[in-house]
C-alpha positions as CSV (number, residue, x, y, z in Angstrom):
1,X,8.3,-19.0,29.7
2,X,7.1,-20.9,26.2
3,X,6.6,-17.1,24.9
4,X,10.5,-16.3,25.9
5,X,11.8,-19.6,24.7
6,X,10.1,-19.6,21.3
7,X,11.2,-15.8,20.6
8,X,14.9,-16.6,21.8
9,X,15.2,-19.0,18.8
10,X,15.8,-16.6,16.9
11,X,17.9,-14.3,18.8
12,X,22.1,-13.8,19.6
13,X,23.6,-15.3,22.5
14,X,23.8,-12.3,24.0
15,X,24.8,-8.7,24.3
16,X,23.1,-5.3,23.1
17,X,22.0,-4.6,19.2
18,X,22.9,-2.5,16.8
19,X,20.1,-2.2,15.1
20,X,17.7,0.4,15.1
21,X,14.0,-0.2,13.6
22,X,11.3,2.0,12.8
23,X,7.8,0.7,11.8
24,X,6.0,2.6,9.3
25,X,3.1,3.2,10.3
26,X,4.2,3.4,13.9
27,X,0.8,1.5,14.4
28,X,-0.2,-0.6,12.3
29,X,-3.7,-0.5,11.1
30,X,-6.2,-3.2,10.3
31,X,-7.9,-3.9,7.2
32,X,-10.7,-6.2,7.7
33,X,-13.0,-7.8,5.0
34,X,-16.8,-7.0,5.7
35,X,-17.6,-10.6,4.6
36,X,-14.9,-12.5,6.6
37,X,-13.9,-10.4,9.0
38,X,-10.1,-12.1,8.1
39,X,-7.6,-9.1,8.8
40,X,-5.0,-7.4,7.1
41,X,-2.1,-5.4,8.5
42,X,0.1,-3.7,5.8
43,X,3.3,-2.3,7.8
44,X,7.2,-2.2,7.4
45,X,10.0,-2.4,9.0
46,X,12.9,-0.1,8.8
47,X,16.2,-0.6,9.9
48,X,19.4,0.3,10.0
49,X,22.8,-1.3,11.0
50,X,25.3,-0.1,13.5
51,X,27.4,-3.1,13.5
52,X,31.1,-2.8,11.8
53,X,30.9,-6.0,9.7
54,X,27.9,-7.0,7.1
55,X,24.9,-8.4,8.3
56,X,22.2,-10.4,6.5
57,X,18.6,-11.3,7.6
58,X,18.3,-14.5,8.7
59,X,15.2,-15.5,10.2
60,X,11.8,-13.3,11.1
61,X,9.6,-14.3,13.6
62,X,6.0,-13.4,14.9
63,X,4.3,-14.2,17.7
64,X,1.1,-12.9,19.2
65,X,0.0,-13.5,22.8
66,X,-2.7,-13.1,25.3
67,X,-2.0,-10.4,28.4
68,X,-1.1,-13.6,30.8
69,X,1.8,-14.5,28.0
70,X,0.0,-17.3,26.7
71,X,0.6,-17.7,22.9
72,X,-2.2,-17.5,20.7
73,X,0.0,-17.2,17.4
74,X,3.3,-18.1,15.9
75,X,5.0,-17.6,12.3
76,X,8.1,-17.7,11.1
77,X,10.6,-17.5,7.8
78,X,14.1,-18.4,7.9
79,X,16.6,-20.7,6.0
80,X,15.4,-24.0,6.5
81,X,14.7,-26.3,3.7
82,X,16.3,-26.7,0.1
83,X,14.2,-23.1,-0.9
84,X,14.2,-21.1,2.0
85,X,11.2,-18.8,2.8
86,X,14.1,-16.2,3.8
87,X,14.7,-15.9,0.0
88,X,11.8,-14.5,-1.0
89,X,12.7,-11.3,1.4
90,X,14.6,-9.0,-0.7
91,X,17.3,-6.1,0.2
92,X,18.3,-9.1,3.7
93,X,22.1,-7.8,3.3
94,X,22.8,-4.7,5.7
95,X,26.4,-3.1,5.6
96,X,27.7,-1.0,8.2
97,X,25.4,2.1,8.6
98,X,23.4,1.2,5.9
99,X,19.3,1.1,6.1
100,X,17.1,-1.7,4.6
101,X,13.1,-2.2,4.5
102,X,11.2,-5.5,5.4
103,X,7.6,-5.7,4.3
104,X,5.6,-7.7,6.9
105,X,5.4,-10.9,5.7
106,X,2.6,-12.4,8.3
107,X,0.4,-9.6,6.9
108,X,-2.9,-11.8,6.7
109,X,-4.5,-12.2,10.4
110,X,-7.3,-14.8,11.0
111,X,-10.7,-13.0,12.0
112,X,-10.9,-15.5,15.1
113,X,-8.1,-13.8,17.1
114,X,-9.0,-10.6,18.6
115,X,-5.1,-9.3,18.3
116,X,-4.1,-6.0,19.7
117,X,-0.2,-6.2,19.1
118,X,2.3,-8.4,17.6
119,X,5.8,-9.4,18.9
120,X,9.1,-9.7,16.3
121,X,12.4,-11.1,16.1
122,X,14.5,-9.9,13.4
123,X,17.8,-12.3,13.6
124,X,21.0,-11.2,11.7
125,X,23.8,-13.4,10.7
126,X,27.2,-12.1,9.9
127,X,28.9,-13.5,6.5
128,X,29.7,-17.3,8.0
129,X,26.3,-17.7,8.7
130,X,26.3,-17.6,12.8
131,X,23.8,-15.3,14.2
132,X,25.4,-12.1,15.8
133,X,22.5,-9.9,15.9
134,X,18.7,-9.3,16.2
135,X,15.9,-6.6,17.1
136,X,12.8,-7.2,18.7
137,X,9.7,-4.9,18.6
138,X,6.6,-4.6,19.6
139,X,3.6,-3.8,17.0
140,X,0.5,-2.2,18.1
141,X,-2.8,-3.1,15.7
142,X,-5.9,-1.1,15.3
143,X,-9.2,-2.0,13.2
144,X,-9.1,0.4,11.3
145,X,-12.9,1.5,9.8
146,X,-13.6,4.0,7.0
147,X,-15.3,6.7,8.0
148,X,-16.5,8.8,4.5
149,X,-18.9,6.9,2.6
150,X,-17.0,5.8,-0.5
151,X,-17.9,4.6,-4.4
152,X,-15.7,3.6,-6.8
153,X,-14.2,6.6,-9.1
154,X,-15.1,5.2,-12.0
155,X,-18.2,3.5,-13.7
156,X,-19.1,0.5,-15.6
157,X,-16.6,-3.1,-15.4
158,X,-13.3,-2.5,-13.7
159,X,-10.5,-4.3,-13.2
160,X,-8.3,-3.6,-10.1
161,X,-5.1,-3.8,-12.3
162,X,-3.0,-3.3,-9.1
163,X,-3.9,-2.6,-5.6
164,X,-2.1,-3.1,-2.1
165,X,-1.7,-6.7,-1.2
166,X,1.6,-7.8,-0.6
167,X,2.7,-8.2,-4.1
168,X,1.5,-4.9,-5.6
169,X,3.8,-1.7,-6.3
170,X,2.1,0.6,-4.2
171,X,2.5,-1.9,-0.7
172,X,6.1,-2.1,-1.7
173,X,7.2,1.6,-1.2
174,X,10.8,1.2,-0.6
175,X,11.0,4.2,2.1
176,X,15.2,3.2,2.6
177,X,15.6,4.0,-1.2
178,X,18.3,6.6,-0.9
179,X,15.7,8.6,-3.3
180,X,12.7,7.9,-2.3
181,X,13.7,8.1,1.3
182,X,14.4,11.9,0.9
183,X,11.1,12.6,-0.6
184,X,8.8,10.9,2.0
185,X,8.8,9.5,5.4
186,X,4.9,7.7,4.9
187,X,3.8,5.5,2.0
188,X,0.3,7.6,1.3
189,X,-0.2,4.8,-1.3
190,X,-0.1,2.2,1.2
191,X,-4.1,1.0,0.4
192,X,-3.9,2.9,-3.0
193,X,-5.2,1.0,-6.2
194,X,-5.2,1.3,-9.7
195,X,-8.1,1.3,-11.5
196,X,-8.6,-0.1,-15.4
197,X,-12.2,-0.1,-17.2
198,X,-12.5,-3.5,-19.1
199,X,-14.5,-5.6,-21.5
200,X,-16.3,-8.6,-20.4
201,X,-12.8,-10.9,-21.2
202,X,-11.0,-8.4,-18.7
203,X,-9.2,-6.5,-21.7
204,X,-8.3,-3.5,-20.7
205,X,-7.8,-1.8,-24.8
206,X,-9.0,-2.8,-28.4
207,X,-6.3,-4.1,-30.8
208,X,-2.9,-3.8,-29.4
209,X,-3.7,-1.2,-27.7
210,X,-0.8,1.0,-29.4
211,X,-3.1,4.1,-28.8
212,X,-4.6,5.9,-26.1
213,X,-7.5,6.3,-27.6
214,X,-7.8,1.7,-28.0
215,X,-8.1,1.9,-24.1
216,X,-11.4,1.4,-22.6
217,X,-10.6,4.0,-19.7
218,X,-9.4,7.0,-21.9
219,X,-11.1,9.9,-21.5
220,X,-13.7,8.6,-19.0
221,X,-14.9,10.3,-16.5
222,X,-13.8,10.1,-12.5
223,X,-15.7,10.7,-9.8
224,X,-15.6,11.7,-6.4
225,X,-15.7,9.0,-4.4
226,X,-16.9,10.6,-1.7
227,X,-18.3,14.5,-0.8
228,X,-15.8,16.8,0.2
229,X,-13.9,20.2,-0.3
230,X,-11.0,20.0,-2.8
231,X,-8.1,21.1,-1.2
232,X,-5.4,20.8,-4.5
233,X,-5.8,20.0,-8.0
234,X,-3.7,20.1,-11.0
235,X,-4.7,19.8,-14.8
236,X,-1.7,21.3,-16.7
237,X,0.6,18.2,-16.9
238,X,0.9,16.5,-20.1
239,X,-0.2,13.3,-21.1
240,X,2.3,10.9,-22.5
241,X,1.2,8.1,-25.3
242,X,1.4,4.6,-24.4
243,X,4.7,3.1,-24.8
244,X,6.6,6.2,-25.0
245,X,6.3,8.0,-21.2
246,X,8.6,9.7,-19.7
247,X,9.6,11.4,-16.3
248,X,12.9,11.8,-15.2
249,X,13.9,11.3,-12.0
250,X,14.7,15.2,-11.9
251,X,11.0,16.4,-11.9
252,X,10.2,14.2,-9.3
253,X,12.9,15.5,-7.0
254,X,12.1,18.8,-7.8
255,X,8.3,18.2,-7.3
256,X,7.3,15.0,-5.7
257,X,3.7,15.6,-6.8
258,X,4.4,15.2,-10.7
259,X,4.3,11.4,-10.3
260,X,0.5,12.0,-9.8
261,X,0.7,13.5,-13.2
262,X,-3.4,15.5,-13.2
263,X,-4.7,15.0,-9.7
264,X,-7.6,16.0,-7.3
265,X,-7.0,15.8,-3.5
266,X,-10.6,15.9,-1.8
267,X,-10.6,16.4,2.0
268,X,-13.6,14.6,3.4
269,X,-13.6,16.2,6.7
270,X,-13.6,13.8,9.1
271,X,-9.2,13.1,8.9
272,X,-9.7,11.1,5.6
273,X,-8.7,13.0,2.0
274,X,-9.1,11.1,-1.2
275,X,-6.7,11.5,-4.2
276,X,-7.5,10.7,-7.5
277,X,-4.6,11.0,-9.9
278,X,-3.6,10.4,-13.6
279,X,-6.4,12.3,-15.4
280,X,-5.7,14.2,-18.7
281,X,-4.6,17.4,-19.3
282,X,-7.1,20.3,-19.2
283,X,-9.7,18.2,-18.0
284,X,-10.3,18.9,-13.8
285,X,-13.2,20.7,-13.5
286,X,-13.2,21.5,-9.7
287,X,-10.8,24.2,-8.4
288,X,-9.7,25.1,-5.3
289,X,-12.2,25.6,-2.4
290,X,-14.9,23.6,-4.7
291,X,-17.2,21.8,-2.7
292,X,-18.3,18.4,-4.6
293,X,-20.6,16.0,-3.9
294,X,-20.0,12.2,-4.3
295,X,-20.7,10.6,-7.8
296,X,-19.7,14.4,-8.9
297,X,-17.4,14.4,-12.1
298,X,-14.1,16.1,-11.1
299,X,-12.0,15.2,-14.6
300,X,-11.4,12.9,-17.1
301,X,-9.0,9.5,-17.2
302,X,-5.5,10.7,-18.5
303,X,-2.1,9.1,-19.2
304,X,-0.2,11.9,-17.0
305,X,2.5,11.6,-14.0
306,X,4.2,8.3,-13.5
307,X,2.6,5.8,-15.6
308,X,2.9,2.9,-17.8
309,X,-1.0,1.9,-18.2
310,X,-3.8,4.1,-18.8
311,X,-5.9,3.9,-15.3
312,X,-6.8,6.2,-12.6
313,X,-5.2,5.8,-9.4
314,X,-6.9,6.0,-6.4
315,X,-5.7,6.0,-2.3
316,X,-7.4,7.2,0.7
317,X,-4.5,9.0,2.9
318,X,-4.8,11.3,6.6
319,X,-3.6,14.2,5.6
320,X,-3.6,16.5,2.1
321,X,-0.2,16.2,1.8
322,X,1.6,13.6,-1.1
323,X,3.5,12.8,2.2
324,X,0.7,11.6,4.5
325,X,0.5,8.3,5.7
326,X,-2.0,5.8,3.6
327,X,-5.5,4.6,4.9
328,X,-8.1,1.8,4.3
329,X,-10.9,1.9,2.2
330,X,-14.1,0.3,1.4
331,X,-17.1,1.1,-1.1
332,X,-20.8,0.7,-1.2
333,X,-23.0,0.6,-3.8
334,X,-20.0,-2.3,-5.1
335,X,-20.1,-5.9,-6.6
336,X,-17.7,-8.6,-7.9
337,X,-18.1,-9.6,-11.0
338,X,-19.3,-13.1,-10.9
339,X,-20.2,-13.1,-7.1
340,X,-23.7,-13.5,-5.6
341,X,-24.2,-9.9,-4.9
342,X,-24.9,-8.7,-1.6
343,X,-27.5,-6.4,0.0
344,X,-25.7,-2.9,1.6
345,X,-22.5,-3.0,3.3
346,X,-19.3,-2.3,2.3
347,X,-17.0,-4.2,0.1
348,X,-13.3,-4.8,0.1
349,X,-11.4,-4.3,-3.1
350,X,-7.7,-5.7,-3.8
351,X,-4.9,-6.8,-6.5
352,X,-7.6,-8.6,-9.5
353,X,-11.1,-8.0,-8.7
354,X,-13.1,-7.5,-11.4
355,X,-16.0,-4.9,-9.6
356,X,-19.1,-2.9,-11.1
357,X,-20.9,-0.2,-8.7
358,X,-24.2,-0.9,-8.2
């Protein structure tokens, strides 16, 4: 009864929705640090508004509960105070038969709970502020564990300029953009990161940088993170030059792939695939049908694709297709800059590590 009293809170008086929500991934999988064994589930929610006035989220709240309905966690975002948590939620207003995304905003889970699903309450107000409407769904969680044996792509000091915490591009796939939404139904970049060599003050170029050639990761090789076969590559796209890039929005509709620019999608063979993406023109060496191993060189850092630093870009997805849904990853032979290193294992990378391989 506490369980049902704490989610009604947040719900209408009464009477069916209209809303309809979609999570993406329909299960939402668990990153877990190797160290800390704190948890991480990156998933959205997608909904869409049947109502004939215009809605606006008003409140989320998450609860998580043993199987006797006992609650073992409970978080929330809404309107109180004089700057509301609800604020910091973008795209909240939903016309009639209009669609919005919600990144999960409870995305960090403590490593004491052993959590198999989540509960929500999505509450909607209409423009006086009264609450009219509100979904709940259930979200299943699974620890997710990577199965190929990974290293970084590239060598020497790296920065992780951008990865997938809740802040960085790639989490933040809008999959209601009325583009975007046309192109792809799964964020393969959901665990993606971007990946910038540095000097030992974390610069990523010399000078200004005005130049490709004043970044440190111009031109230096990437490697396969892991052994595979190579299931697609490209190597004919140009490379812009810093400051001036350009891809219309044209290309991309016309082939989704070209925001990858020069790319090499390796399929691991155990359901994971590794792509590695923004390397220069004319230099992928692998083909087709290649079999690599890992540490292999399969091309050179570029400035291709859909770009506005010089980096290579790196996910782990299920599938070989730019459309498949994104996957965890960890790498061995890894250490942070500045930490006490430690023996074997696997080590979790995000948004502003600094990392060397080993």
């Amino acid at each position: 009864m506490l369980l049902l009293a704490l989610l009604l809170q947040a719900a209408p008086p009464s009477g069916a929705t209209t809303l309809a929500v979609r999570l993406a991934p329909d299960t939402a999988l668990v990153e877990r640090d190797p160290l800390t064994a704190a948890g991480f589930a990156n998933f959205d929610f997608l909904l869409t508004s049947g109502a004939a006035q215009p809605l606006e989220l008003a409140s989320i709240v998450m609860t998580a509960h043993d199987p006797a309905g006992a609650i073992l966690l409970r978080r929330f975002c809404d309107g109180s105070g004089l700057s509301p948590c609800i604020r910091t939620v973008p795209d909240r207003a939903l016309d009639p038969g209009a669609s919005t995304i919600v990144y999960n905003p409870f995305y960090e889970l403590p490593a004491r709970l052993p959590l198999r699903e989540l509960r929500y309450v999505l509450a909607f107000a209409d423009t006086a502020g009264n609450v009219v409407d509100s979904v709940i769904t259930t979200v299943p969680l699974r620890d997710y564990v990577t199965r190929t044996d990974l290293i970084l792509p590239l060598r020497g000091r790296v920065l992780v300029f951008d990865g997938h915490d809740f802040y960085a591009h790639h989490r933040r796939w809008n999959l209601a953009h009325p583009v975007v939404g046309k192109l792809f139904r799964h964020n393969s970049g959901r665990y993606a990161y971007d990946l910038s060599i540095v000097d030992s003050a974390g610069r990523m170029y010399r000078g200004d940088g005005g130049r490709n050639e004043d970044w440190y990761s111009w031109n230096a090789p990437v490697l396969a993170p892991g052994a595979g076969t190579v299931v697609a590559a490209e190597s004919a796209e140009q490379d812009w030059e810093v400051g001036r890039t350009s891809l219309p929005d044209s290309v991309v509709l016309a082939r989704p792939l070209a925001l990858y620019g020069n790319y090499v999608v390796l399929d691991h063979g155990n359901g994971e695939f590794s792509l590695l993406a923004h390397m220069r023109s004319g230099s992928v060496t692998v083909r087709k049908g290649d079999r690599v191993r890992q540490g292999q060189p399969v091309g050179r850092v570029g400035f291709s694709g859909s770009v506005y630093t010089i980096h290579t870009h790196y996910q782990l997805q299920r599938g070989p297709e730019y459309d498949a849904e994104g996957l965890p990853s960890a790498f061995s032979r890894l250490i942070r800059v500045g930490s006490a290193s430690r023996r074997g294992g696997r080590v979790r990378i995000d948004s502003g590590d600094v990392v060397q391989s080993r």
